[in-house]
TORVEXDREN-235469 format. One line per 3 residues: their letters; for each residue x, y, z of C-alpha. Coordinates in steps of 0.5 Angstrom, whole numbers, padded with zeros to 4 digits. Example, Ala and Ser with C-alpha at 12.3 -4.5 7.8 and 13.67 -1.06 7.14 Angstrom:
# residues 2
as	0025:-0009:0016 ~ 0027:-0002:0014
# end
This chain:
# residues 688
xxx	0045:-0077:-0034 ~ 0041:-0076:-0028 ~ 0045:-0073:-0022
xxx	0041:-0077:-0016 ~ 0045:-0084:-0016 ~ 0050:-0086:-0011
xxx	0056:-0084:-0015 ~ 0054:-0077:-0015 ~ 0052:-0076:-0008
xxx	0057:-0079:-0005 ~ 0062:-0074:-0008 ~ 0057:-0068:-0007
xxx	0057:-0070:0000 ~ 0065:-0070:0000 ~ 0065:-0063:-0004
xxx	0061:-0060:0001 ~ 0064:-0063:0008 ~ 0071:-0061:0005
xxx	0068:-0053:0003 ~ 0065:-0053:0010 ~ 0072:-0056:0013
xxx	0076:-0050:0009 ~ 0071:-0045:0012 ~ 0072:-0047:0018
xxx	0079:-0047:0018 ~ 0080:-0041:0015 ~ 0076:-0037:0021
xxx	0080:-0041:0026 ~ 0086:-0038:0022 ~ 0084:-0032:0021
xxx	0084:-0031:0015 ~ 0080:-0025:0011 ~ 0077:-0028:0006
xxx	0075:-0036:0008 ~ 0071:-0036:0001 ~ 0076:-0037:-0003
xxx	0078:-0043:0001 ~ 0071:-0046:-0001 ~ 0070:-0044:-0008
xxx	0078:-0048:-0008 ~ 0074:-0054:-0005 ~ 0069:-0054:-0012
xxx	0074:-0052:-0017 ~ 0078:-0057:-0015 ~ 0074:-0062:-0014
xxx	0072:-0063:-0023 ~ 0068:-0070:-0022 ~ 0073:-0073:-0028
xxx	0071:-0080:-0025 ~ 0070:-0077:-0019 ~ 0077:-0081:-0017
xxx	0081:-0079:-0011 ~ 0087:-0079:-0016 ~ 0084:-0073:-0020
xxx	0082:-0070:-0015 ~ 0089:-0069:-0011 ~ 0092:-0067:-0019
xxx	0088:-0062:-0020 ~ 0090:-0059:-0012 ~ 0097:-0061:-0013
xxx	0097:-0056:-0020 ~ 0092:-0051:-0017 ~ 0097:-0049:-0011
xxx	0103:-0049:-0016 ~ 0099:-0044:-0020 ~ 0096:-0040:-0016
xxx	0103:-0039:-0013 ~ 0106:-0038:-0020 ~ 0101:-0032:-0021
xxx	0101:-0029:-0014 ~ 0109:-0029:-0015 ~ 0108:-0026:-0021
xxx	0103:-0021:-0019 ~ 0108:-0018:-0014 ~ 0113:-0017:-0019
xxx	0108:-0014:-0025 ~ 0104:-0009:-0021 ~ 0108:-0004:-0016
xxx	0113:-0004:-0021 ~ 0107:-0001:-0026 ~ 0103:0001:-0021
xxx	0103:0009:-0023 ~ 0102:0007:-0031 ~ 0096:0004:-0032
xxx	0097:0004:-0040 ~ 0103:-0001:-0040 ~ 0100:-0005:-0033
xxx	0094:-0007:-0038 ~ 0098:-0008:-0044 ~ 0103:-0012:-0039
xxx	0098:-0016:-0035 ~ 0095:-0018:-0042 ~ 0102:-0021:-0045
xxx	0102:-0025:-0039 ~ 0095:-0027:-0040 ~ 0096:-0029:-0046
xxx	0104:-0033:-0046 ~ 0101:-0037:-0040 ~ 0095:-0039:-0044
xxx	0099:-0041:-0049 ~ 0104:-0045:-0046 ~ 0097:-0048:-0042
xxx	0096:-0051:-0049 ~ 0102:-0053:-0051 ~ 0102:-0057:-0044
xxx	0097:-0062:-0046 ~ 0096:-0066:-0039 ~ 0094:-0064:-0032
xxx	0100:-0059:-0031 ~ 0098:-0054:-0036 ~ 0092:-0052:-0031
xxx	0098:-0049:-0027 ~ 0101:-0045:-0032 ~ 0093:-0043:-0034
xxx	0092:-0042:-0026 ~ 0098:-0037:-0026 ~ 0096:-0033:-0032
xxx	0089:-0031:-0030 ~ 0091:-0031:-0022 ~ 0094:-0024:-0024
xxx	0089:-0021:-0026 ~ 0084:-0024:-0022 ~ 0087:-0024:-0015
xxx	0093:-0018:-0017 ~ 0089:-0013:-0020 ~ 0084:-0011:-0016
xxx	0089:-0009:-0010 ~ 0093:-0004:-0015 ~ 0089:0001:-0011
xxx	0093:0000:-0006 ~ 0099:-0004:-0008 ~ 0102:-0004:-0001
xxx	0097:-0009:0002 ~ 0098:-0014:-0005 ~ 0103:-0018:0000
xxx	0099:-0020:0005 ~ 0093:-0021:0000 ~ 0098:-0025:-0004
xxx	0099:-0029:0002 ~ 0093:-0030:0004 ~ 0090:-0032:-0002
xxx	0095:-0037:-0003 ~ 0093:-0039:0004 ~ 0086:-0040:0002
xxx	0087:-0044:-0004 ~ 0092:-0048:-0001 ~ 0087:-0050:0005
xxx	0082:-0052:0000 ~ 0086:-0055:-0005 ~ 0088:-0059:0002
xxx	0081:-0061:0003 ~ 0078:-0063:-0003 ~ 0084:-0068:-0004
xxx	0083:-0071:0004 ~ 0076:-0071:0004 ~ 0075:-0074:-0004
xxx	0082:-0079:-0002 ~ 0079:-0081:0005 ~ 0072:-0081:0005
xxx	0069:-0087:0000 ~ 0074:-0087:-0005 ~ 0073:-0087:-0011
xxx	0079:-0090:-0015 ~ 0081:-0089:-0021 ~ 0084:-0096:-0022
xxx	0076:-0099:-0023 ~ 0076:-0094:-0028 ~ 0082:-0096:-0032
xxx	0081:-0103:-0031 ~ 0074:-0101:-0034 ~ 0077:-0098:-0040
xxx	0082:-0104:-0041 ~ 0076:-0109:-0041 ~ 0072:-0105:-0046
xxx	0078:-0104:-0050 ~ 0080:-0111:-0051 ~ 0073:-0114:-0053
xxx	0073:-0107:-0058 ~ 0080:-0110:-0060 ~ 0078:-0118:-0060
xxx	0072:-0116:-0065 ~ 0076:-0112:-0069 ~ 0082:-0117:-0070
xxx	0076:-0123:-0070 ~ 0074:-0118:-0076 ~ 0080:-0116:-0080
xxx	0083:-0124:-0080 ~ 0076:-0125:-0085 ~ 0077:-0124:-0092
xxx	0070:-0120:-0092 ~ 0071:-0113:-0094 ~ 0068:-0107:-0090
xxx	0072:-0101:-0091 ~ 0067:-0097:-0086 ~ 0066:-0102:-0081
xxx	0073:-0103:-0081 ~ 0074:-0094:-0080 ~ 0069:-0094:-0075
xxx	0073:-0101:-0070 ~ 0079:-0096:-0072 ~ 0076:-0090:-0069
xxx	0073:-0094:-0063 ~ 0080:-0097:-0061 ~ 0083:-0090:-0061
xxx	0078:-0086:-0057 ~ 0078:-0093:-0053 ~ 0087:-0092:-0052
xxx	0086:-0084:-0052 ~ 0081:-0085:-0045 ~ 0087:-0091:-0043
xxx	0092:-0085:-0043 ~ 0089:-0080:-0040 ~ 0086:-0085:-0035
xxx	0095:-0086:-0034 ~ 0096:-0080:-0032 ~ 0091:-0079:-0027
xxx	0093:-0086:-0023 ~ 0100:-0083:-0023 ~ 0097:-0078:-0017
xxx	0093:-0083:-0013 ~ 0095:-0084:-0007 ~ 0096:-0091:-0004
xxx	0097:-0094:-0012 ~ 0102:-0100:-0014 ~ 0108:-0097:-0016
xxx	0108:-0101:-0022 ~ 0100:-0100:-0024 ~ 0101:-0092:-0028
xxx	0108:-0095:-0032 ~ 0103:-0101:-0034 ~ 0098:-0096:-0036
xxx	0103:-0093:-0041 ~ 0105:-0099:-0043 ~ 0099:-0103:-0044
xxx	0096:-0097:-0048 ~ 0103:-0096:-0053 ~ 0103:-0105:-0055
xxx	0095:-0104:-0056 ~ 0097:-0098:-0060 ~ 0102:-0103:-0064
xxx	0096:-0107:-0065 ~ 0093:-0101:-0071 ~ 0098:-0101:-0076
xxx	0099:-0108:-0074 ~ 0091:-0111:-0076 ~ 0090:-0105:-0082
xxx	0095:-0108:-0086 ~ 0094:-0116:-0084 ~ 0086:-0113:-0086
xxx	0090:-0110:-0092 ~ 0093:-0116:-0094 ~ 0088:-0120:-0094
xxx	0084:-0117:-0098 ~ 0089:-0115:-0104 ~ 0091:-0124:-0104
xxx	0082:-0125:-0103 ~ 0082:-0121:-0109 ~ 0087:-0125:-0113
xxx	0084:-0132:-0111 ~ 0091:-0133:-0107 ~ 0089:-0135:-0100
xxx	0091:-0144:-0099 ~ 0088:-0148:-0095 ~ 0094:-0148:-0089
xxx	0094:-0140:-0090 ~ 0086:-0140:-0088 ~ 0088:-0146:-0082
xxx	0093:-0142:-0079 ~ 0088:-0135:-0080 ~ 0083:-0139:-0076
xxx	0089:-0142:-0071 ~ 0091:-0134:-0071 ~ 0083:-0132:-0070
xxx	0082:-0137:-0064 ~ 0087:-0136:-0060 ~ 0086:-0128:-0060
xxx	0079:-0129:-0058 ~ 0080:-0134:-0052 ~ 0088:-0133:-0051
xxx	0090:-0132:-0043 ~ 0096:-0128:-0041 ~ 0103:-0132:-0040
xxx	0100:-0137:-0045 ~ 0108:-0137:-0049 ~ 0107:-0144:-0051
xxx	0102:-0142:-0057 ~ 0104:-0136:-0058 ~ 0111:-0139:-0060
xxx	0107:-0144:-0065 ~ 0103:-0140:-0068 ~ 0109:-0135:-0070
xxx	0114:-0143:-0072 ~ 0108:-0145:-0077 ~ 0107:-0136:-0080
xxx	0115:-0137:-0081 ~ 0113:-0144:-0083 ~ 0108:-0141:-0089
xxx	0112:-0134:-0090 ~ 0118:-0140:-0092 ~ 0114:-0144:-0096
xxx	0111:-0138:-0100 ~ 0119:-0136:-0103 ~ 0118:-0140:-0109
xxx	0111:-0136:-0111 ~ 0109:-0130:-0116 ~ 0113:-0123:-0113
xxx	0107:-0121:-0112 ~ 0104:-0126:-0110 ~ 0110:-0128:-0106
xxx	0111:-0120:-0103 ~ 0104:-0120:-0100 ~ 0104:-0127:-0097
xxx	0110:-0125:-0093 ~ 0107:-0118:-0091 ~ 0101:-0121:-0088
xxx	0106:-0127:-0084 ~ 0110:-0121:-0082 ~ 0106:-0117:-0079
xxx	0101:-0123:-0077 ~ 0107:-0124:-0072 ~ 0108:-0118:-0070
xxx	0100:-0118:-0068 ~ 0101:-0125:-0065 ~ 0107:-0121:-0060
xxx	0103:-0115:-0058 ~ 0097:-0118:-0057 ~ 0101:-0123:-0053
xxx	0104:-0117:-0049 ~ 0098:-0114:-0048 ~ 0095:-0119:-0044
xxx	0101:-0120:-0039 ~ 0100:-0113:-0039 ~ 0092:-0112:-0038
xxx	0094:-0118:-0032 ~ 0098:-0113:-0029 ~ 0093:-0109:-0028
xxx	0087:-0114:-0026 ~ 0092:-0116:-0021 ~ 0096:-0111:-0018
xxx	0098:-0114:-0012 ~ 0102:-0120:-0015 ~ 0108:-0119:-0018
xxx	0109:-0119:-0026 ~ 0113:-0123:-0029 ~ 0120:-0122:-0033
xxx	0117:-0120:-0040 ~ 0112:-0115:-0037 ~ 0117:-0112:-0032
xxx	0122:-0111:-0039 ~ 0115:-0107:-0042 ~ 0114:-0103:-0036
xxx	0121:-0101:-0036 ~ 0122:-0099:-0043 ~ 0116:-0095:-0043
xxx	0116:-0088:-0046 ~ 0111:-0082:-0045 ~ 0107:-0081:-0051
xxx	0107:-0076:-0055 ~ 0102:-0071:-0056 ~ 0101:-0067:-0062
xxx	0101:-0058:-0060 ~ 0099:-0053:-0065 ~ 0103:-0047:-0064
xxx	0099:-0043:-0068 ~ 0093:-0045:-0065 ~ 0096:-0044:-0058
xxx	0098:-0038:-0060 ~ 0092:-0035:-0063 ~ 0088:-0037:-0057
xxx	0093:-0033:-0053 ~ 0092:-0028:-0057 ~ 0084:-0028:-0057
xxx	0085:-0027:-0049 ~ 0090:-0022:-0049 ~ 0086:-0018:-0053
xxx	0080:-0019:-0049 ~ 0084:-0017:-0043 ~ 0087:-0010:-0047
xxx	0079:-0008:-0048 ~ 0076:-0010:-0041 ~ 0082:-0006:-0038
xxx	0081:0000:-0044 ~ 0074:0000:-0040 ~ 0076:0000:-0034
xxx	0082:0006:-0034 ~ 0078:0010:-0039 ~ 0071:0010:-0035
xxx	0076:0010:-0029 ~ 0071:0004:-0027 ~ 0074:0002:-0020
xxx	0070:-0005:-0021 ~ 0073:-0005:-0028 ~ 0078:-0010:-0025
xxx	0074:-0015:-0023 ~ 0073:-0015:-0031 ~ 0078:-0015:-0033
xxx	0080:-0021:-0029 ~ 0073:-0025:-0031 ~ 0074:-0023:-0037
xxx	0081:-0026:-0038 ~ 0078:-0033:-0034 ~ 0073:-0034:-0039
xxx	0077:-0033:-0044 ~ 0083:-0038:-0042 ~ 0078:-0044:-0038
xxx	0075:-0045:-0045 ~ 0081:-0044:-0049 ~ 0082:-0051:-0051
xxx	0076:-0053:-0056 ~ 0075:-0050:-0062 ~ 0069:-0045:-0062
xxx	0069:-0043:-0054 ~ 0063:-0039:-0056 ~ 0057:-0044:-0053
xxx	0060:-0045:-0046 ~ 0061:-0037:-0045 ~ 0055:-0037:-0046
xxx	0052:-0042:-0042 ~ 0057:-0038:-0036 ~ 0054:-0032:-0039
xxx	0046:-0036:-0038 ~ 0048:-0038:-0031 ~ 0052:-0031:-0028
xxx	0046:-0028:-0028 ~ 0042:-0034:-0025 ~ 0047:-0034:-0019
xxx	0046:-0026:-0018 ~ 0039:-0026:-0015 ~ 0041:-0033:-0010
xxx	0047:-0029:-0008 ~ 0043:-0022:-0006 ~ 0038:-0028:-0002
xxx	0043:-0031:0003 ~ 0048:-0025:0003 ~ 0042:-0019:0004
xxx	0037:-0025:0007 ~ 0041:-0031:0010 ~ 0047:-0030:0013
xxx	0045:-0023:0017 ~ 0042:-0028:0022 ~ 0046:-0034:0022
xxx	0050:-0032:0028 ~ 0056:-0037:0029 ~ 0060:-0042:0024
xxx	0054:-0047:0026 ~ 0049:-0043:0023 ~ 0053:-0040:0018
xxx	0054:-0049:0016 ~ 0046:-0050:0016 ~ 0045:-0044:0012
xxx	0050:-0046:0007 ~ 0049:-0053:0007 ~ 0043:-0054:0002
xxx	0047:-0049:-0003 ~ 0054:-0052:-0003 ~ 0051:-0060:-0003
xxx	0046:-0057:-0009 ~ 0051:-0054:-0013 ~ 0056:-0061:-0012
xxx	0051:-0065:-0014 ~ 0049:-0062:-0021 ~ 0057:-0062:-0022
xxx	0057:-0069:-0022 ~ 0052:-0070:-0028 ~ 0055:-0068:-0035
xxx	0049:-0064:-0037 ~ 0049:-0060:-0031 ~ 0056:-0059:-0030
xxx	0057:-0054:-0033 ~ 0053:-0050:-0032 ~ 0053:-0052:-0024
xxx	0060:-0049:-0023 ~ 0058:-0042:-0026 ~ 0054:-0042:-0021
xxx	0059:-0044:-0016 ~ 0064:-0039:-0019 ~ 0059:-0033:-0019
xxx	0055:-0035:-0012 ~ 0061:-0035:-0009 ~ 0065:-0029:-0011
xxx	0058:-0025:-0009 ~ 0057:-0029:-0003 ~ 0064:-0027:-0001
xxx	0064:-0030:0006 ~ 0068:-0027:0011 ~ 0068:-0025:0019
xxx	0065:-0019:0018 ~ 0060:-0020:0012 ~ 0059:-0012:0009
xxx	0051:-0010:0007 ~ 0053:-0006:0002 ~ 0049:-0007:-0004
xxx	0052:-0001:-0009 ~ 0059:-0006:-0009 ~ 0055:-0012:-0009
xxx	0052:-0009:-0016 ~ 0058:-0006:-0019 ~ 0061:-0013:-0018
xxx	0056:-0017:-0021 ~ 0055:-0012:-0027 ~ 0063:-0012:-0027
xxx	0063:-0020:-0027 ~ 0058:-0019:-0033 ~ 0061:-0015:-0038
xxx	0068:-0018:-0037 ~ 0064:-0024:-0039 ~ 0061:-0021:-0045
xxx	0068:-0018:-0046 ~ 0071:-0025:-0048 ~ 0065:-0027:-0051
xxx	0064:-0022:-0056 ~ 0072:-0022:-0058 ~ 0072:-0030:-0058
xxx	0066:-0029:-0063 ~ 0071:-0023:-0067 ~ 0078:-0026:-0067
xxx	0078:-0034:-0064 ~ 0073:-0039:-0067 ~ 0076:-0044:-0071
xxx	0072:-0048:-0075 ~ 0071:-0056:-0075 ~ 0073:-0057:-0082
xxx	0079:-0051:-0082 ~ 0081:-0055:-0074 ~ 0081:-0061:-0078
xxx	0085:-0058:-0084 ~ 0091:-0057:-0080 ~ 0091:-0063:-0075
xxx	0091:-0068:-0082 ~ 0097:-0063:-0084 ~ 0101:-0064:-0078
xxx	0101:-0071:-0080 ~ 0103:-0071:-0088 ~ 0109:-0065:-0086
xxx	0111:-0071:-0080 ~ 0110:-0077:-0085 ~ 0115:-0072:-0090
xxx	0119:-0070:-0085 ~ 0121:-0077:-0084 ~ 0120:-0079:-0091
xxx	0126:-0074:-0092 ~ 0131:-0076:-0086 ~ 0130:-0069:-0083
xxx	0134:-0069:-0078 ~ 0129:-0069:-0072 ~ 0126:-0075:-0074
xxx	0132:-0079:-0074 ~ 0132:-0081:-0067 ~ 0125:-0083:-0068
xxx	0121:-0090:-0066 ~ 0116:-0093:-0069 ~ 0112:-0093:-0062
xxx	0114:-0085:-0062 ~ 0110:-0084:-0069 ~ 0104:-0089:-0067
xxx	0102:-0085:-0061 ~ 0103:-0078:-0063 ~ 0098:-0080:-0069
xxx	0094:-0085:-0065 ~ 0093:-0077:-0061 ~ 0091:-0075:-0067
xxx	0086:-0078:-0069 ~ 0083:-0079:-0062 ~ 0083:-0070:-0064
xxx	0080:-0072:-0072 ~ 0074:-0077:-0070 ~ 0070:-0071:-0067
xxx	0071:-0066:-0071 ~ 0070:-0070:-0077 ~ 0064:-0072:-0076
xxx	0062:-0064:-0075 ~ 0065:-0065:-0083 ~ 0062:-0071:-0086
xxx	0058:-0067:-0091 ~ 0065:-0064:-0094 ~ 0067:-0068:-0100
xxx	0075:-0067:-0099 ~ 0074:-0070:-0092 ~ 0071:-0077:-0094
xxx	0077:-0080:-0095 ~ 0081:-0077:-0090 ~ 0084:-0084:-0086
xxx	0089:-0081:-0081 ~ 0091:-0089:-0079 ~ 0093:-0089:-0086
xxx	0098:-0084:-0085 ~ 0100:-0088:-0078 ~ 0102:-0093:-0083
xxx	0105:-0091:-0087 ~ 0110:-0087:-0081 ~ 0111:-0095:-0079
xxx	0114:-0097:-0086 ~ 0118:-0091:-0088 ~ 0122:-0092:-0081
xxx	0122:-0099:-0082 ~ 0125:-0097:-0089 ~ 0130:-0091:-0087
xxx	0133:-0096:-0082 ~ 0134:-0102:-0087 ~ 0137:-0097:-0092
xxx	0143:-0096:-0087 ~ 0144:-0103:-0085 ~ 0142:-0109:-0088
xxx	0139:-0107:-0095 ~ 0145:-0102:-0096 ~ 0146:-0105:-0103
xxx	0139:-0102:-0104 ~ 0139:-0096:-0101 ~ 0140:-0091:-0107
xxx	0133:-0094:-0109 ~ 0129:-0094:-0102 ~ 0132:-0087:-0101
xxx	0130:-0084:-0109 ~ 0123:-0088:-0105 ~ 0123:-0084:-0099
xxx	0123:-0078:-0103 ~ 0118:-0078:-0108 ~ 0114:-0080:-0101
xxx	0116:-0073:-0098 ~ 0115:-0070:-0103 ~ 0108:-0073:-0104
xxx	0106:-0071:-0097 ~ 0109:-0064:-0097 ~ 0104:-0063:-0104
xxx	0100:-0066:-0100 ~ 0100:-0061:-0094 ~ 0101:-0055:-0099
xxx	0095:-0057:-0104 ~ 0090:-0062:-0101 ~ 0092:-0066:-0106
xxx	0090:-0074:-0103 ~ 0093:-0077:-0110 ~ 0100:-0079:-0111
xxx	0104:-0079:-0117 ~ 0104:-0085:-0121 ~ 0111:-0084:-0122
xxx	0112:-0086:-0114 ~ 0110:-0092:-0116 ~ 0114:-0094:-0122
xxx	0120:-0091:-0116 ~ 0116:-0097:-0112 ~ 0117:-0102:-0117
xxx	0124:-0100:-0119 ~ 0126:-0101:-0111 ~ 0123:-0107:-0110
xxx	0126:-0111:-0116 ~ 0133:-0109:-0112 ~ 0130:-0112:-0105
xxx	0129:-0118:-0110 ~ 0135:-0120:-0111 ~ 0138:-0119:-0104
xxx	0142:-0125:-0102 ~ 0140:-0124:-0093 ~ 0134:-0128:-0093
xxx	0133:-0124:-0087 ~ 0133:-0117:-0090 ~ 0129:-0118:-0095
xxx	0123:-0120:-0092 ~ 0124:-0115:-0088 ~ 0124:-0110:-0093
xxx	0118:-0113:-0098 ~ 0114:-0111:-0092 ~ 0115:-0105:-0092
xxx	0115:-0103:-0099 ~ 0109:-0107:-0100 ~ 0106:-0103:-0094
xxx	0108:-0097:-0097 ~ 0106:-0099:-0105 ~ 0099:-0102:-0102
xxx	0098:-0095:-0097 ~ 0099:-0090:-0103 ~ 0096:-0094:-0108
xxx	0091:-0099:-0106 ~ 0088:-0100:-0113 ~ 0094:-0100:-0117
xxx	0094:-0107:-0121 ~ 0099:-0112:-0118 ~ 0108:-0111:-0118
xxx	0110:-0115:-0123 ~ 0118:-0115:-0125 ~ 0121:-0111:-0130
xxx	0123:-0114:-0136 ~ 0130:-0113:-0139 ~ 0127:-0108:-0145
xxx	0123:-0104:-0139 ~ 0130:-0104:-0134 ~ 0133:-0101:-0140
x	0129:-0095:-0142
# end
């Protein structure tokens, strides 16, 4: 993408009036170090749509961390001041519990638990020389980043906006063409497992985008109070929609296959097809007919062949279900293309009961992350005390940065080296303006002009994705050398140590990331799709934790799955094992064993000692799974299948044992997709 459009020099010129702005007030306060305070302007200032609302969460969560840090920093280094061994050790332990908190926390708030960690080595640690001043410097840092953070989130929040709503109401219309096309699709009898899978991943990655998307809109300022909940609850309906349209796909599918699919079956498929394509929100009317005429047919189909009959009501149910969602969808999608008006009592009923969703968190990963930067924090800092290297402490705390901002990908290894690349670019620019430049510009106006082509440059290769990168290493270590203050120092044997210092602690995290942290794609992707078999066996088994669990709270964490999935598989997709991997699959599955737990407590109780044999084989299975990477189910499990849903047969509450068919049917389709159709068991097999 070309940095030199309208949208990237609108945020350029934003970031570089507000650096300017946070320079002159920290020389109009006094303060010792106005650097930070623009440098704080470029940090926060990470051009994720450019939109005030990141801007001003990123500023919030800055402050909260650096003021974590600072505190934290005031307590570790005077108390171990005179023992250096166990400061490193100490530092290297905090270092490495932030960061792992950071990646437990996956959204805007854990950059503040990130931010604290590093702060003490980066801000703290050089002030172990003289631990008496570490208040004041402690203090001011705070100020300075403070005065940036302010900045950057007034000038991005007041100075042609850019508002994250246009983003979202942007991802809400791509996500509804991508859904209409796939719902249009799946209501064919045309199979295409790989069309299929790819619409899948689309509308995840679609629904992923829509819940960070959310979480932004919260900060921005001036937004309807109703506008992030609908966000939220948008993206939980439309996340029903994937189980919901891959088992309508499904059924489909299984009664085509069996040349059972009637005449008043394909009409109201058609009706269903029509009304998705050119349906409007508060339409209730249709809505209620197509739901009446499902009912009508799921009633008519009663006296047909088990099979025939169990997958019939299967698709009817969960084409009703679509139908709701879909319908909820679009009064929530009205919502937000039309914030100001009040929304009606179903929405408002949506927006209410909405939850935040779950992520998923790798405890090991985080730990082994936070690992790997303690490690490369404990080597820089050897260094440092062994060669008593008064600039080993600048190392340290780049070494405990580098390892830390790139913690949350797999192989960290190429953005390490990219700010490697570019900390030796920003040496010579920054030995130019502070040895050849500022010396003559005499006064904060000439001082302004001689920065402005460096800070409007840098802004605006920020904004491009190519360029990002590798724009803010440079704005990193150009500033960090340039180091403007009242009184600029000439001495060049400090610049030198601290530019070797920024360099080694670089290569320090990057050597020990190449040692002890790279995770490849096919191991990552390993223990995302365990996750979610050692989830579907804990649900399966009724472990206590899951109990509680909704279906909307299963659908979202493995929806965040997937989104986690698609990339990584895609670096896999020469591995044999991983061709068949379906993590929706898995998300299906999740809804059908929570539909039958609860019907086993309640209306199907009579049924309950066959579901719940059921239920087992099913945790067993997927804790095989977890451990063995075994992707077929016994055949055993479906005889237990069978044999529970010849009980669900006889169940006198009309109610009930539609409700239960559906899921067994989910299940006994999800597991075993290719086995010959139920048939009842005959009297001779029962008793056997």
């Amino acid at each position: 993408m070309n940095p030199i459009n309208s949208r990237g020099l609108v945020f350029a010129l934003n970031t570089t009036a507000a650096a300017l702005l946070a320079l002159y007030i920290s020389f109009s306060f006094g303060l010792t170090n106005p650097w930070w305070a623009a440098l704080t302007v470029f940090i926060t200032s990470q051009p994720f749509v450019a939109s005030s609302g990141a801007v001003v969460a990123r500023a919030l969560y800055r402050i909260a961390g650096t003021v974590a840090g600072v505190m934290a920093a005031m307590v570790i280094l005077p108390t171990l001041a005179n023992e250096p061994a166990l400061l490193i050790v100490t530092i290297a332990a905090w270092v490495g519990t932030c960061l792992y908190v950071s990646l437990l926390d996956r959204t805007p708030r854990g950059y503040a638990f990130m931010l604290a960690g590093y702060t003490v080595a980066l801000v703290g640690l050089p002030q172990i020389g003289d631990p008496s001043n570490l208040f004041d410097t402690a203090l001011a840092r705070g100020e300075e980043i403070t005065i940036g953070a302010v900045c950057a989130a007034t000038l991005h929040c007041l100075v042609f906006p850019r508002s994250i709503h246009a983003a979202v109401r942007a991802k809400v219309d791509a996500s509804l063409k991508d859904a209409r096309g796939w719902i249009a699709s799946a209501l064919s009898t045309v199979a295409s497992p790989a069309g299929e899978r790819a619409a899948r991943r689309k509308i995840a990655a679609d629904l992923t985008e829509l819940n960070t998307l959310g979480v932004f809109i919260r900060h921005e300022v001036g937004r309807h109070g109703a506008i992030p909940r609908a966000v939220s609850a948008l993206e939980q309906r439309m996340t029903a929609l994937l189980p919901l349209v891959a088992a309508v796909e499904d059924r489909l599918q299984a009664l085509a296959k069996d040349a059972a699919i009637g005449e008043a079956l394909s009409q109201h498929l058609a009706s269903v097809r029509q009304w998705i394509q050119d349906g409007v929100a508060g339409d209730q009317h249709r809505v209620d007919l197509l739901i009446e005429a499902g009912q009508r047919l799921a009633d008519d189909a009663a006296g047909s062949p088990p099979w025939q009959e169990m997958l019939t009501a299967s698709l009817l149910q969960r084409l009703d279900e679509l139908v709701r969602a879909w319908s909820d969808s679009l009064l929530l999608i009205d919502v937000l293309r039309n914030p100001e008006q009040a929304p009606n009592e179903r929405a408002n009923a949506l927006i209410a009961e909405t939850s935040a969703r779950d992520l998923h968190v790798d405890h090991g990963l985080a730990a082994y992350a936070g690992f790997a930067a303690a490690v490369a924090v404990l080597v820089a800092g050897s260094i440092a005390v062994a060669t008593e290297w008064s600039q080993g402490t600048i190392a340290v705390g780049i070494a405990a940065t580098t390892s830390s901002v790139f913690a949350f990908i797999d192989d960290p290894r190429p953005m390490q080296r990219t700010f490697l690349v570019w900390s030796f670019v920003s040496i010579p620019v920054a030995a130019l303006y502070r040895y050849a430049i500022l010396p003559v510009a005499d006064g904060y106006v000439l001082l302004a002009l001689s920065l402005l082509p460096l800070f409007f440059g840098t802004a605006l290769y920020l904004t491009s994705p190519r360029y990002g990168l590798p724009a803010l290493a440079f704005a990193l270590v150009s500033h960090t050398l340039i180091a403007v203050q009242p009184a600029q120092s000439a001495d060049f044997t400090t610049f030198t140590h601290v530019s070797i210092a920024g360099l080694v602690g670089t290569i320090i995290a990057l050597v020990v990331t190449s040692l002890i942290r790279v995770i490849g794609a096919e191991t990552s992707s390993w223990r995302i799709l365990r996750a979610g078999w050692r989830d579907l066996a804990a649900l399966a088994n009724g472990t206590p934790g899951t109990r509680t669990m909704t279906t909307a709270a299963w659908a979202g964490q493995m929806l965040d799955r997937v989104a986690m999935l698609v990339p990584r598989l895609a670096r896999v997709a020469g591995v044999e094992r991983f061709r068949d991997v379906d993590a929706l699959g898995d998300m299906r599955l999740g809804v059908n064993v929570l539909e039958m737990r609860e019907l086993a407590r309640g209306p199907a109780a009579s049924a309950s000692a066959s579901i719940e044999h059921v239920l087992r084989g099913v945790g067993e299975h997927f804790e095989s799974q977890r451990r063995d990477r075994h992707l077929a189910p016994d055949t055993t499990l479906l005889r237990s299948i069978d044999t529970a849903i010849g009980q669900l047969l006889r169940l006198d509450m009309h109610e009930a044992r539609r409700r239960a068919l559906v899921a067994a049917t989910g299940l006994r389709r999800g597991l075993f997709p290719d086995a010959p159709p139920y048939r009842p068991e005959r009297p001779e097999e029962a008793s056997t």
